[in-house]
C-alpha atoms as an extended CHARMM CRD file, in Angstrom:
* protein
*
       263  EXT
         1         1  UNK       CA            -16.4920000000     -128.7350000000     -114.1710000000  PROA      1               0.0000000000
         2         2  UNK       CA            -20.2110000000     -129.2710000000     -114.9890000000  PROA      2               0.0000000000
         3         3  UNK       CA            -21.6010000000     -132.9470000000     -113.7240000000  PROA      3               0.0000000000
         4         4  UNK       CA            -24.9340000000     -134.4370000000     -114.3520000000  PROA      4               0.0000000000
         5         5  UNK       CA            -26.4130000000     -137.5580000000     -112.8420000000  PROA      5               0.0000000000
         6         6  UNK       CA            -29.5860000000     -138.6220000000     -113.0960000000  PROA      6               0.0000000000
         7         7  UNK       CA            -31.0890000000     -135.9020000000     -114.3090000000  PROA      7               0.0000000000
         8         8  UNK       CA            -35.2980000000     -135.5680000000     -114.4770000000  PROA      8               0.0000000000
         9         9  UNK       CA            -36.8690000000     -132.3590000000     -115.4010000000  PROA      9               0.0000000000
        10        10  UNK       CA            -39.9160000000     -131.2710000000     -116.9950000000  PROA      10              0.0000000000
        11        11  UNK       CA            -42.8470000000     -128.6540000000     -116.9530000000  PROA      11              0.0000000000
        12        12  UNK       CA            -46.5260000000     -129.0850000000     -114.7710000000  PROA      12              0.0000000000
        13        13  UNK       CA            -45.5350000000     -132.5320000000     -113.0860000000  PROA      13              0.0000000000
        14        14  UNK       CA            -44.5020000000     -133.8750000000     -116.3150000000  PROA      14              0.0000000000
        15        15  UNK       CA            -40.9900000000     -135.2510000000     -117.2640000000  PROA      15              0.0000000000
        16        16  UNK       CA            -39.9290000000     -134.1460000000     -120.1530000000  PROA      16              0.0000000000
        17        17  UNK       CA            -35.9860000000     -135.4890000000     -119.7160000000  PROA      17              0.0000000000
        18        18  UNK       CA            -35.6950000000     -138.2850000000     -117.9570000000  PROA      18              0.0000000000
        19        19  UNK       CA            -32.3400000000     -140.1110000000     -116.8560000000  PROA      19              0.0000000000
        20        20  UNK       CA            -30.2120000000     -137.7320000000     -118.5070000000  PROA      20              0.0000000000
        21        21  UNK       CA            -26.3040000000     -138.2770000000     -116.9510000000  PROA      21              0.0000000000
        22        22  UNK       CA            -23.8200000000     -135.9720000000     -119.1480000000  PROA      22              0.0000000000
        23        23  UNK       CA            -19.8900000000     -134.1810000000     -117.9950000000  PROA      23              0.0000000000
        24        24  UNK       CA            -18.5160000000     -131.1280000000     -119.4280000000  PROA      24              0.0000000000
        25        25  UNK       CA            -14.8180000000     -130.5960000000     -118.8540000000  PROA      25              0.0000000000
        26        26  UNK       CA            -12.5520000000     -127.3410000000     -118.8360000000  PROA      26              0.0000000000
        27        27  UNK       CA            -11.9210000000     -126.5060000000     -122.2550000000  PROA      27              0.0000000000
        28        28  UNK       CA            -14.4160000000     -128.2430000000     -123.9110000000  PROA      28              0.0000000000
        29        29  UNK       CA            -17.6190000000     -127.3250000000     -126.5450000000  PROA      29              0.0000000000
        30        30  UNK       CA            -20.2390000000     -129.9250000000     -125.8130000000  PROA      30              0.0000000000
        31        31  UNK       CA            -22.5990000000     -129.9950000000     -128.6120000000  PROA      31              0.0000000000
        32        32  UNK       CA            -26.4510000000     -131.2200000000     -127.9880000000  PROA      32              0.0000000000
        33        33  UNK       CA            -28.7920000000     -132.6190000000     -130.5620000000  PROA      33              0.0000000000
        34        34  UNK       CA            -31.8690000000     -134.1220000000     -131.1860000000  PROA      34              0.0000000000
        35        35  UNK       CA            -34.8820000000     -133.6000000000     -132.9780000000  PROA      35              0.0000000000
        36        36  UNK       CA            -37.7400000000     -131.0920000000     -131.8700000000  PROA      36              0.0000000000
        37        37  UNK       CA            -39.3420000000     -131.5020000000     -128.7830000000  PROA      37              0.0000000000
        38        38  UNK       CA            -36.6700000000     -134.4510000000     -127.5320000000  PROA      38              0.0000000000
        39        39  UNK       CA            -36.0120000000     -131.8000000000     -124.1760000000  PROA      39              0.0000000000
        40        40  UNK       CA            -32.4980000000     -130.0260000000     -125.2950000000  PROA      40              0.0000000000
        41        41  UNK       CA            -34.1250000000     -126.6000000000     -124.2470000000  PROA      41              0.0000000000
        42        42  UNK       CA            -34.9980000000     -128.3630000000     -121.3210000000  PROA      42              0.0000000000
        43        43  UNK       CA            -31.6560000000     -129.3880000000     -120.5900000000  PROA      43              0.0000000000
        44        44  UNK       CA            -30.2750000000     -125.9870000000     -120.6380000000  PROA      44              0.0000000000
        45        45  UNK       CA            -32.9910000000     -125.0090000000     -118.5750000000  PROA      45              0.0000000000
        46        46  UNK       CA            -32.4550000000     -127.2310000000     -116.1420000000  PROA      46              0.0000000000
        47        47  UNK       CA            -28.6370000000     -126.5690000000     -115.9500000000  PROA      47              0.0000000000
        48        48  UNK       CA            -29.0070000000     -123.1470000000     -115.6140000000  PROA      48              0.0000000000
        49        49  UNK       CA            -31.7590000000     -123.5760000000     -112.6550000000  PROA      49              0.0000000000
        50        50  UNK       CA            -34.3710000000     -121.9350000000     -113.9750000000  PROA      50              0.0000000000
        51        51  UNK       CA            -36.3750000000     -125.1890000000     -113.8660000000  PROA      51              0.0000000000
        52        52  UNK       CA            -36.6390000000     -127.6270000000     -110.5060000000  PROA      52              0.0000000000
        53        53  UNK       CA            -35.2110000000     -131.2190000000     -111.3280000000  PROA      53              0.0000000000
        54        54  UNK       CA            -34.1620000000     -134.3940000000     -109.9490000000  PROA      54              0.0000000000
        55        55  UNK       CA            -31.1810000000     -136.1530000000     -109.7130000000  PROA      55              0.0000000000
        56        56  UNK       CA            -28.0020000000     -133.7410000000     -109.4500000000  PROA      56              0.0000000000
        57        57  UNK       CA            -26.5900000000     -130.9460000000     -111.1150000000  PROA      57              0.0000000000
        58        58  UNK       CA            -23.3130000000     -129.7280000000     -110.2830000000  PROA      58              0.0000000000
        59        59  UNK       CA            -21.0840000000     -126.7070000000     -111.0230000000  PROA      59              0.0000000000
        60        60  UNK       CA            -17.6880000000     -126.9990000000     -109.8640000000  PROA      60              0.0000000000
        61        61  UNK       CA            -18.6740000000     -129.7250000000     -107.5990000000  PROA      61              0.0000000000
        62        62  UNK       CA            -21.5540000000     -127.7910000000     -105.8520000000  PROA      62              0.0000000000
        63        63  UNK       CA            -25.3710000000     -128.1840000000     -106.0550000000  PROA      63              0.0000000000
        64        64  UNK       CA            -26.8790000000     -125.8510000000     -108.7080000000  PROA      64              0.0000000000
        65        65  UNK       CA            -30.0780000000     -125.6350000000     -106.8230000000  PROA      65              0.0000000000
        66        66  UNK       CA            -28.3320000000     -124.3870000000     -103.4880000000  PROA      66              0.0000000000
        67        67  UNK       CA            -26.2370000000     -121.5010000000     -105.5860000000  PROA      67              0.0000000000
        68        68  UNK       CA            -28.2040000000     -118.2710000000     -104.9610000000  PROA      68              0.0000000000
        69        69  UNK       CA            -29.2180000000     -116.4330000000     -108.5800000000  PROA      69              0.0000000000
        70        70  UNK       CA            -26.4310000000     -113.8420000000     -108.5830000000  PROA      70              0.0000000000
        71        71  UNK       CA            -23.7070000000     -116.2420000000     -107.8590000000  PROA      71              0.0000000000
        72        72  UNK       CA            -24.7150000000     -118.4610000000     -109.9410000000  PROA      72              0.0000000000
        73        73  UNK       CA            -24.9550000000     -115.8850000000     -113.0500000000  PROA      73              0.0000000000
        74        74  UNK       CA            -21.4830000000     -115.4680000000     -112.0840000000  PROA      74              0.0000000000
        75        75  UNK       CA            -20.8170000000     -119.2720000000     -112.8000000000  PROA      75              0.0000000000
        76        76  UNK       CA            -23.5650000000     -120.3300000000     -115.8140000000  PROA      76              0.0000000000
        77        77  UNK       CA            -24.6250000000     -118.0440000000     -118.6520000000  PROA      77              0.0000000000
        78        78  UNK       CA            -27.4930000000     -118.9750000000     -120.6670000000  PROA      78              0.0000000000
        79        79  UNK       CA            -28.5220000000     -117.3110000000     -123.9480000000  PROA      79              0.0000000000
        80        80  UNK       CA            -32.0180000000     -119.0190000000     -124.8500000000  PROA      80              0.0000000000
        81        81  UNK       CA            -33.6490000000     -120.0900000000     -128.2810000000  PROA      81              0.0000000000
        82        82  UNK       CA            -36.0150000000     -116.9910000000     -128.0270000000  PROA      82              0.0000000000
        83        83  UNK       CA            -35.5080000000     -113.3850000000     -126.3850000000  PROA      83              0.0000000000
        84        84  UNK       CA            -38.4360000000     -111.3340000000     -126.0700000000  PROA      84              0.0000000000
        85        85  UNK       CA            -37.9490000000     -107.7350000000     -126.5920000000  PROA      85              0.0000000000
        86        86  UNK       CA            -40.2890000000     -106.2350000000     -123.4680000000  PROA      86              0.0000000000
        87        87  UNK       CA            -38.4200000000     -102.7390000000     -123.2900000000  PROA      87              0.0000000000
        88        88  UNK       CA            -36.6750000000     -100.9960000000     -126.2320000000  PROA      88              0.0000000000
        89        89  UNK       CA            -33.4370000000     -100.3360000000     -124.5120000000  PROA      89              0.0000000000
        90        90  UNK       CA            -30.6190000000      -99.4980000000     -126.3150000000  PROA      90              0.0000000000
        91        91  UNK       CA            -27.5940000000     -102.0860000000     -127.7450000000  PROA      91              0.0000000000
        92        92  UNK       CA            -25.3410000000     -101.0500000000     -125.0450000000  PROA      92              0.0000000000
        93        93  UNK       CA            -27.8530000000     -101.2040000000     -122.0460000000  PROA      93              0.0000000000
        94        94  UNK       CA            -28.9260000000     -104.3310000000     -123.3470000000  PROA      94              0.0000000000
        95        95  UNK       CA            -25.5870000000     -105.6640000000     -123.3990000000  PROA      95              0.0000000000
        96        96  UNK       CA            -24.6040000000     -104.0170000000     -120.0860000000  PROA      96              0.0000000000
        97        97  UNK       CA            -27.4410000000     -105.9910000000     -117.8970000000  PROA      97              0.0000000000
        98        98  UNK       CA            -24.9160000000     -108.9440000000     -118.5760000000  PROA      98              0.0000000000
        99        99  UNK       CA            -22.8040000000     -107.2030000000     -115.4340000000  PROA      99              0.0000000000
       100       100  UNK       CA            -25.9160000000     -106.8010000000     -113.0890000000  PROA      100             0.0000000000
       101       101  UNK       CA            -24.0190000000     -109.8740000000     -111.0110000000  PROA      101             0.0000000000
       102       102  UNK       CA            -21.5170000000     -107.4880000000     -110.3960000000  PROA      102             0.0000000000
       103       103  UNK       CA            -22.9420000000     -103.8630000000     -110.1750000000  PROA      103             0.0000000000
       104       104  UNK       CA            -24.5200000000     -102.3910000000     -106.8220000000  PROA      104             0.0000000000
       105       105  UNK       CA            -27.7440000000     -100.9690000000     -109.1900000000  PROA      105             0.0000000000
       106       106  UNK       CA            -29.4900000000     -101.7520000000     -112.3830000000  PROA      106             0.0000000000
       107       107  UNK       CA            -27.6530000000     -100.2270000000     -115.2590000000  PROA      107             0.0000000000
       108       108  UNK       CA            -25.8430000000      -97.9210000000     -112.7440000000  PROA      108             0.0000000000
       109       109  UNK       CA            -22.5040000000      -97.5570000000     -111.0550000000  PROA      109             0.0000000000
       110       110  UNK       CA            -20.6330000000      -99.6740000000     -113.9080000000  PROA      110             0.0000000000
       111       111  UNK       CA            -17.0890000000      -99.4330000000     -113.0250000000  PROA      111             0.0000000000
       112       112  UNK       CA            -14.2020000000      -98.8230000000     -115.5540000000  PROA      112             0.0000000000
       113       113  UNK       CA            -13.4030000000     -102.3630000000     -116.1830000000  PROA      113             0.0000000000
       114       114  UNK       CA            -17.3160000000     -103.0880000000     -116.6180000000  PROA      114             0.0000000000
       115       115  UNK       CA            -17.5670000000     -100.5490000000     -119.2030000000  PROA      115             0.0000000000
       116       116  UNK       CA            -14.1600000000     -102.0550000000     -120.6020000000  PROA      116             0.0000000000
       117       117  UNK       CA            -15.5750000000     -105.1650000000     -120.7980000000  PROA      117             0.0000000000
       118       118  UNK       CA            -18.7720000000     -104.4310000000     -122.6380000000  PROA      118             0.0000000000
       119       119  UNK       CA            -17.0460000000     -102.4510000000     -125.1950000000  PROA      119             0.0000000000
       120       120  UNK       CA            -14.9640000000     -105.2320000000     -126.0250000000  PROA      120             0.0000000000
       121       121  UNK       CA            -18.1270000000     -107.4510000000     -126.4970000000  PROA      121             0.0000000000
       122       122  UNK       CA            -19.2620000000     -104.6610000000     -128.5940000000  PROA      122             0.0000000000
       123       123  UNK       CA            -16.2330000000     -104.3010000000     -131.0170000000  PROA      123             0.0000000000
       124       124  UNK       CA            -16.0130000000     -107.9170000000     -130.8960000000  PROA      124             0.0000000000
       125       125  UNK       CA            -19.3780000000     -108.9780000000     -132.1100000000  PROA      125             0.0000000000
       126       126  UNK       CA            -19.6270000000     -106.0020000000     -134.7320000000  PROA      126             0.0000000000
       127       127  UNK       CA            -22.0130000000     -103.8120000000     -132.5580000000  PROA      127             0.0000000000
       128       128  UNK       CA            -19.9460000000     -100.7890000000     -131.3320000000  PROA      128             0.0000000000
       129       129  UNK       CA            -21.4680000000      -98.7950000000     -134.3190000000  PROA      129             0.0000000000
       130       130  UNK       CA            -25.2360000000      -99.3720000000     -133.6950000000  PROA      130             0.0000000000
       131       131  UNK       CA            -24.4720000000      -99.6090000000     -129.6260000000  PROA      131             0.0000000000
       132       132  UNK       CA            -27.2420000000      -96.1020000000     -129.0880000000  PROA      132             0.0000000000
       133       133  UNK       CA            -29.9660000000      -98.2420000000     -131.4740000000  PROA      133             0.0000000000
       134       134  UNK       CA            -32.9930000000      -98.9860000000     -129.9250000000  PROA      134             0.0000000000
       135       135  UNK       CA            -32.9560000000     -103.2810000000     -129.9810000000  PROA      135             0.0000000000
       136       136  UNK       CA            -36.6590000000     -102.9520000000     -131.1590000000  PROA      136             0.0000000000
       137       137  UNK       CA            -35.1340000000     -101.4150000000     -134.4130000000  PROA      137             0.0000000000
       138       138  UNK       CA            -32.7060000000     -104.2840000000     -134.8840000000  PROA      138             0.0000000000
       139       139  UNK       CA            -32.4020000000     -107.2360000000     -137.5660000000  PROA      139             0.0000000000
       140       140  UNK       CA            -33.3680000000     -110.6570000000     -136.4050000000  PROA      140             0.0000000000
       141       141  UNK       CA            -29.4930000000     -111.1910000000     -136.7620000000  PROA      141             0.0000000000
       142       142  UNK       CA            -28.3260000000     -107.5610000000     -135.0990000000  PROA      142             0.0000000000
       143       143  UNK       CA            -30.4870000000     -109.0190000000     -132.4140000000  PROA      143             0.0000000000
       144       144  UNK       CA            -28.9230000000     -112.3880000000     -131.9410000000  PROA      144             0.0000000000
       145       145  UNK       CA            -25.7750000000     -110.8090000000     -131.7900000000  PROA      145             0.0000000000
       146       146  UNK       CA            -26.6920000000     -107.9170000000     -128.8600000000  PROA      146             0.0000000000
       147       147  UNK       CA            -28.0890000000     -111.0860000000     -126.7670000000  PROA      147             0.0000000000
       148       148  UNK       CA            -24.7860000000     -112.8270000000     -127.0990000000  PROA      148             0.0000000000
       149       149  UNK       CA            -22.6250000000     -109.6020000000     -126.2780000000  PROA      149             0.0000000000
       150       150  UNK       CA            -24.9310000000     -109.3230000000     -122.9570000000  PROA      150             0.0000000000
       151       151  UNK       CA            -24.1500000000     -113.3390000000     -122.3970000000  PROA      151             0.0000000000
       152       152  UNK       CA            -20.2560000000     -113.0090000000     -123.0130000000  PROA      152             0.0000000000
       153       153  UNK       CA            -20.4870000000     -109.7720000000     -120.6410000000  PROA      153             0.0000000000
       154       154  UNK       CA            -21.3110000000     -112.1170000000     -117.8630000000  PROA      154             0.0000000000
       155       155  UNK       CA            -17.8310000000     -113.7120000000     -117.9770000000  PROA      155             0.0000000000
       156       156  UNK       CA            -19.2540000000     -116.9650000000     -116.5740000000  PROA      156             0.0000000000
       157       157  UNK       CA            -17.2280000000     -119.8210000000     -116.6760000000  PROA      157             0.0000000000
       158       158  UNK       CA            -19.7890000000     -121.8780000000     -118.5760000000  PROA      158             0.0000000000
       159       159  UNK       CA            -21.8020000000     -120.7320000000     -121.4030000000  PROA      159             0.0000000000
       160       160  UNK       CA            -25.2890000000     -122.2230000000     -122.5180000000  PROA      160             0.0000000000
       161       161  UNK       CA            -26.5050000000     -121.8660000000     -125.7520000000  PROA      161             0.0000000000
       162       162  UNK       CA            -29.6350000000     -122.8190000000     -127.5420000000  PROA      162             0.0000000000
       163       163  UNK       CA            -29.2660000000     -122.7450000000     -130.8500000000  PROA      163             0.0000000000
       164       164  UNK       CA            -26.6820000000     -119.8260000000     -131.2340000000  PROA      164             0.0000000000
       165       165  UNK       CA            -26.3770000000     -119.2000000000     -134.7790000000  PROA      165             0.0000000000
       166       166  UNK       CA            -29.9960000000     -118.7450000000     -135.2920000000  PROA      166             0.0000000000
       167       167  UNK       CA            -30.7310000000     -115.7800000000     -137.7270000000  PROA      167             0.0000000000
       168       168  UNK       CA            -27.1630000000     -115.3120000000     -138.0170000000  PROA      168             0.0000000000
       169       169  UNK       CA            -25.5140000000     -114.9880000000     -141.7290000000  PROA      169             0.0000000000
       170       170  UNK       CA            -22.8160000000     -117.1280000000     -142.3500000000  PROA      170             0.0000000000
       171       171  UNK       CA            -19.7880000000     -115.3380000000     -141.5810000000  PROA      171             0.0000000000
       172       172  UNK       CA            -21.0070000000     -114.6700000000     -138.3930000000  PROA      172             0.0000000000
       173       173  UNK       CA            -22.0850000000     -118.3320000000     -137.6440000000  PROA      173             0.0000000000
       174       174  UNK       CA            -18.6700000000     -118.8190000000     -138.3810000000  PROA      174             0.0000000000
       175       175  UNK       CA            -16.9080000000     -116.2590000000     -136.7960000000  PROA      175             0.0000000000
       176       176  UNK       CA            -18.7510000000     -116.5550000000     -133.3880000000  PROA      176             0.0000000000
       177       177  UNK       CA            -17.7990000000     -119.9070000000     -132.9980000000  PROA      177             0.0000000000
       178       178  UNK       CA            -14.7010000000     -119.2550000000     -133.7000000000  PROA      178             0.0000000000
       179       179  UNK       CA            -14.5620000000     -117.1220000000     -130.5710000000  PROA      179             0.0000000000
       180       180  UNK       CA            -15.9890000000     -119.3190000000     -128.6490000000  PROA      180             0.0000000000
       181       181  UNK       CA            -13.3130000000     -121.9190000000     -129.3590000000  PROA      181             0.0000000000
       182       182  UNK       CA            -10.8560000000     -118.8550000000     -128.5230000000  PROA      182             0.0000000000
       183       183  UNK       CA            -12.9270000000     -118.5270000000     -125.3360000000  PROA      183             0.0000000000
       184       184  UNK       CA            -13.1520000000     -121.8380000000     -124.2390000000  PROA      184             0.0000000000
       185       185  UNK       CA             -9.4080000000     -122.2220000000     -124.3430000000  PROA      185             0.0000000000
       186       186  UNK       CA             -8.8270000000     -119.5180000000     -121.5410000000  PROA      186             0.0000000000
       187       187  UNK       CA             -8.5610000000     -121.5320000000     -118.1740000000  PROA      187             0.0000000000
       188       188  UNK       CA            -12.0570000000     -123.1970000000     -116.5810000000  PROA      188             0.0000000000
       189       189  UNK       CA            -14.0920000000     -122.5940000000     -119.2570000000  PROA      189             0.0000000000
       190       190  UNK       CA            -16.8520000000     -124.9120000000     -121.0210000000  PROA      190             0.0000000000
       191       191  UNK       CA            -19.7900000000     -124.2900000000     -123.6660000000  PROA      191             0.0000000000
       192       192  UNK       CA            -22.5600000000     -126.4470000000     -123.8600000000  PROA      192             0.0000000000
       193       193  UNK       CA            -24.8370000000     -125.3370000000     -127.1970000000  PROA      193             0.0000000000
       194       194  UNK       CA            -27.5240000000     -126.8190000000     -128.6400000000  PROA      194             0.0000000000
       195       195  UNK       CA            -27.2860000000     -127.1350000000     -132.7290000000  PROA      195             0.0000000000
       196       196  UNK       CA            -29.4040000000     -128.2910000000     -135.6740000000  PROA      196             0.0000000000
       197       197  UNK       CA            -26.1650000000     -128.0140000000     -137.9570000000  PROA      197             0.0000000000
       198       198  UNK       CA            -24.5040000000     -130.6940000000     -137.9490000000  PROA      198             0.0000000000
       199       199  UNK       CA            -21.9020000000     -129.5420000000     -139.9480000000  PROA      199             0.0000000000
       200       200  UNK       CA            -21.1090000000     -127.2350000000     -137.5050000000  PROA      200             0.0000000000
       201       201  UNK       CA            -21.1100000000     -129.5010000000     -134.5940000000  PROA      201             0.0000000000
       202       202  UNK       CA            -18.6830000000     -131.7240000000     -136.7370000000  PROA      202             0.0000000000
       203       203  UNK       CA            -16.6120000000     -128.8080000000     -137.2960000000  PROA      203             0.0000000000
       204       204  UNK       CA            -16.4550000000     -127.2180000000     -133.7090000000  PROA      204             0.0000000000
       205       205  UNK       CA            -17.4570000000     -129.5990000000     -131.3510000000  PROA      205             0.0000000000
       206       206  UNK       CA            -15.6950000000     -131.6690000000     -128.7350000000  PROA      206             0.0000000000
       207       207  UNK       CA            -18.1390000000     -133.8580000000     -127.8930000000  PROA      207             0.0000000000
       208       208  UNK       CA            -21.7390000000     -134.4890000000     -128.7230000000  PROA      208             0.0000000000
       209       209  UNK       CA            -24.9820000000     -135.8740000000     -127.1100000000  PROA      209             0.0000000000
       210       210  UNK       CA            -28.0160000000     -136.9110000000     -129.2910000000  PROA      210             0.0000000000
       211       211  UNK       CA            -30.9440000000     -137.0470000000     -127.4640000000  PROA      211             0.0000000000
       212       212  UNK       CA            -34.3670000000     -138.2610000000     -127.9550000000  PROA      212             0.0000000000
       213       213  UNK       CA            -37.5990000000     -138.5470000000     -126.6790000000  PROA      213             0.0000000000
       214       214  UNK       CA            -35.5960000000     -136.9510000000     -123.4970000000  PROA      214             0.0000000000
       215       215  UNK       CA            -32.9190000000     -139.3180000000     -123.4250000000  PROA      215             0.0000000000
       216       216  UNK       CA            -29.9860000000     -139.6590000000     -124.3080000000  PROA      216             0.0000000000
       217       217  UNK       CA            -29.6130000000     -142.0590000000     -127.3730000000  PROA      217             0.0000000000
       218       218  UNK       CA            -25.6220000000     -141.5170000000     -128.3210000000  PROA      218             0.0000000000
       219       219  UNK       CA            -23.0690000000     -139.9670000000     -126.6990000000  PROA      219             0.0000000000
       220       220  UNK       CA            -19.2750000000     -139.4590000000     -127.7820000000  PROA      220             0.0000000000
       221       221  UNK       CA            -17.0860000000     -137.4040000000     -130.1070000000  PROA      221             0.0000000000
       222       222  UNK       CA            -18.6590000000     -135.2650000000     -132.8520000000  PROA      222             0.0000000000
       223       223  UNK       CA            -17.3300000000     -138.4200000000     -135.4030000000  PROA      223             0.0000000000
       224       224  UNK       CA            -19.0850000000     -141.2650000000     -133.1910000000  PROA      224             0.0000000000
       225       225  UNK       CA            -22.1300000000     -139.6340000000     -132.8440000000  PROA      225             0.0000000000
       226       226  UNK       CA            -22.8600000000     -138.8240000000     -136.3850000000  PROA      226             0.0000000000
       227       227  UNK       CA            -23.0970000000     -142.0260000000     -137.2190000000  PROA      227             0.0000000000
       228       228  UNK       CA            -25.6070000000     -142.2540000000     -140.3730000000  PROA      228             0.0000000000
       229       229  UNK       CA            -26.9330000000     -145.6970000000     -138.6820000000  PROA      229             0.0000000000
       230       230  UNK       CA            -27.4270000000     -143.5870000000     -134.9730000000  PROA      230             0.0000000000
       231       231  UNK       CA            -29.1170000000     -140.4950000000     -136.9750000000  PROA      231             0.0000000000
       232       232  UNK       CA            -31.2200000000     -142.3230000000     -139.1250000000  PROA      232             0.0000000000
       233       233  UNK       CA            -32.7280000000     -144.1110000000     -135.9320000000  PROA      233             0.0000000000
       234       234  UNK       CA            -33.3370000000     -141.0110000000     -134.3230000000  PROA      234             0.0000000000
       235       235  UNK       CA            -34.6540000000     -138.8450000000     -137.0440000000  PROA      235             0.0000000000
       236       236  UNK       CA            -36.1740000000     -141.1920000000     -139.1310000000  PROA      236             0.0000000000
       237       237  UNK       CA            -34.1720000000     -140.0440000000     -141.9870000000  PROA      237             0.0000000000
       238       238  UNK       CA            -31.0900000000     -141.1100000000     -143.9540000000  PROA      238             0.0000000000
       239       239  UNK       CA            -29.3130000000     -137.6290000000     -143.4560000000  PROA      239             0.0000000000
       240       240  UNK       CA            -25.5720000000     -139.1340000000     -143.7790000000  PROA      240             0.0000000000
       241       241  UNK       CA            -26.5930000000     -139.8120000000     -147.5050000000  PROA      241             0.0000000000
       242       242  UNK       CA            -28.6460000000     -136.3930000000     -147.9660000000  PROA      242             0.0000000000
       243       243  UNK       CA            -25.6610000000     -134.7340000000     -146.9830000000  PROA      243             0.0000000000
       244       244  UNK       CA            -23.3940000000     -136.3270000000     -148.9960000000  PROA      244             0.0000000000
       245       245  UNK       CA            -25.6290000000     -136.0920000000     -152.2210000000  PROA      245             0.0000000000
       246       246  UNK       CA            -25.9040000000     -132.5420000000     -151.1070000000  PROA      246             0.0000000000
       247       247  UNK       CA            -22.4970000000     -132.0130000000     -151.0130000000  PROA      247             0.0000000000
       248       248  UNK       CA            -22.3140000000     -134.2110000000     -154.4010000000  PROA      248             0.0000000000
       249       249  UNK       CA            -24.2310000000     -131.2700000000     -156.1060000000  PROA      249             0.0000000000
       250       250  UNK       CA            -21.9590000000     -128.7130000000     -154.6850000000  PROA      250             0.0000000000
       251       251  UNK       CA            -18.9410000000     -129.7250000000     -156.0350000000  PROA      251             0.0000000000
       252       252  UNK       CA            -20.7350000000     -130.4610000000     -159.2720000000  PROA      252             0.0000000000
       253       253  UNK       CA            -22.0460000000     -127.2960000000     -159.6570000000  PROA      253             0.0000000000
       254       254  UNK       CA            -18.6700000000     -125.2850000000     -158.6840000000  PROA      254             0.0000000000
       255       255  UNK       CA            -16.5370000000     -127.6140000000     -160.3110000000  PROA      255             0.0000000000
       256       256  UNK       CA            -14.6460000000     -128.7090000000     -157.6680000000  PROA      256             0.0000000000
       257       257  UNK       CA            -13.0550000000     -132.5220000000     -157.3370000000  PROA      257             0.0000000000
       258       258  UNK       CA            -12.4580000000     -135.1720000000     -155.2300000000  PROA      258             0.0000000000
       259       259  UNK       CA            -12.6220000000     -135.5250000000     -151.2150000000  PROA      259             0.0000000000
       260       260  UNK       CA            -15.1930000000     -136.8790000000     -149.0310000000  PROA      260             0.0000000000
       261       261  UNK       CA            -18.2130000000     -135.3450000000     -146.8930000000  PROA      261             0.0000000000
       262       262  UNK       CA            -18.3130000000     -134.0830000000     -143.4290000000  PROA      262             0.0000000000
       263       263  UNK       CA            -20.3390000000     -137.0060000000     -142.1320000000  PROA      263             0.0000000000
């Protein structure tokens, strides 16, 4: 579904990944992680064509690079780390620029099944209630989740995502990757999200790549590549032990028993 070979991308003539080779199957939530800096945003970047690269990227067996823009938004979705708020439109027109692959006009002629769709986002994601709010009025989470709606809206068949559950509480951390495990389970579909929580990518991911220093420095399932030996390399930390002492102090504090840690 999504193939990468060779991959070299980077900002003002300088690489910033270099070498990167990665596969995304149908049905699958490929985590990426890494520390700060390591090129994961650039990654996504990359994918999504935004930024020129080396080497090959392919959707479906076809050059990203020779897709034109609107077919391509109606192949790759990507929700960035940061979304600057330029125009205070409302919740729903925010969300409804997700169809502008498949309307004639901006924010005009949205067919019944368009509208259909972005309500369902709506409902979905908790917004139907705030949808005539200004987004320049919204929480950092109300915002997350109105950037996600207009992402889903796309109906791509792969979803990037850079760091997702940023600003969101913890139900909703939860609950939208639940959906996205719902959604990736519908026929050709793939996410590819970048985390910090490892936790999470234990808990919902397929697969996982850890990068650093723009390369790839473990690849595998979620278990393999959390390898307190592999992350302690990387991050210069022992966070397999901080976890579990962290965990340690849960239980003793709630006075709960027994089991082992996450990682």
């Amino acid at each position: 579904m999504l193939e990468i070979r060779g991959l070299y991308s980077g900002y003002g003539g300088t690489d910033i990944i270099r070498d990167v080779s990665l596969s995304a199957k149908p049905g699958e939530i490929l985590c990426v992680l890494g520390p700060n800096g390591c090129g994961k945003t650039t990654l996504l970047r990359s994918i999504a064509g935004i930024l020129k690269y080396r080497g090959n990227v392919l959707v479906d067996r076809r050059e990203v690079s020779s897709i034109s823009r609107r077919e391509l938004a109606k192949k790759i979705a990507l929700m960035g780390q940061t979304s600057e708020i330029y125009f205070p439109y409302t919740v729903y027109d925010t969300v409804a620029m997700g169809r502008y692959a498949y309307s004639s006009g901006f924010l005009k002629d949205l067919s019944e099944e368009d509208e259909g769709i972005i309500a369902a986002a709506l409902e979905k994601l908790e917004l139907a209630g705030i949808k005539d709010r200004l987004i320049s009025e919204l929480s950092g989470g109300q915002l997350q989740r109105t950037f996600l709606a207009r992402t889903l809206v796309q109906n791509p068949s792969i979803i990037l995502l850079d760091e997702p559950t940023n600003h969101l509480d913890l139900k909703h951390q939860i609950e939208l990757l639940r959906y996205l495990r719902g959604w990736t389970g519908e026929e050709g579909r793939a996410v590819i999200g970048v985390f910090h929580d490892l936790n999470l990518v234990h808990r919902f991911g397929d697969s996982a790549v850890l990068m650093n220093e723009g390369r790839i420095a473990a690849r595998g399932r979620p278990a393999e590549v959390l390898n307190g030996e592999v992350l302690e390399n990387v991050y210069g930390l022992d966070i397999r032990s901080f976890m579990l002492e962290s965990l340690e102090n849960w239980r003793r504090q709630n006075g709960a028993a027994g089991g082992g840690g996450a990682l």
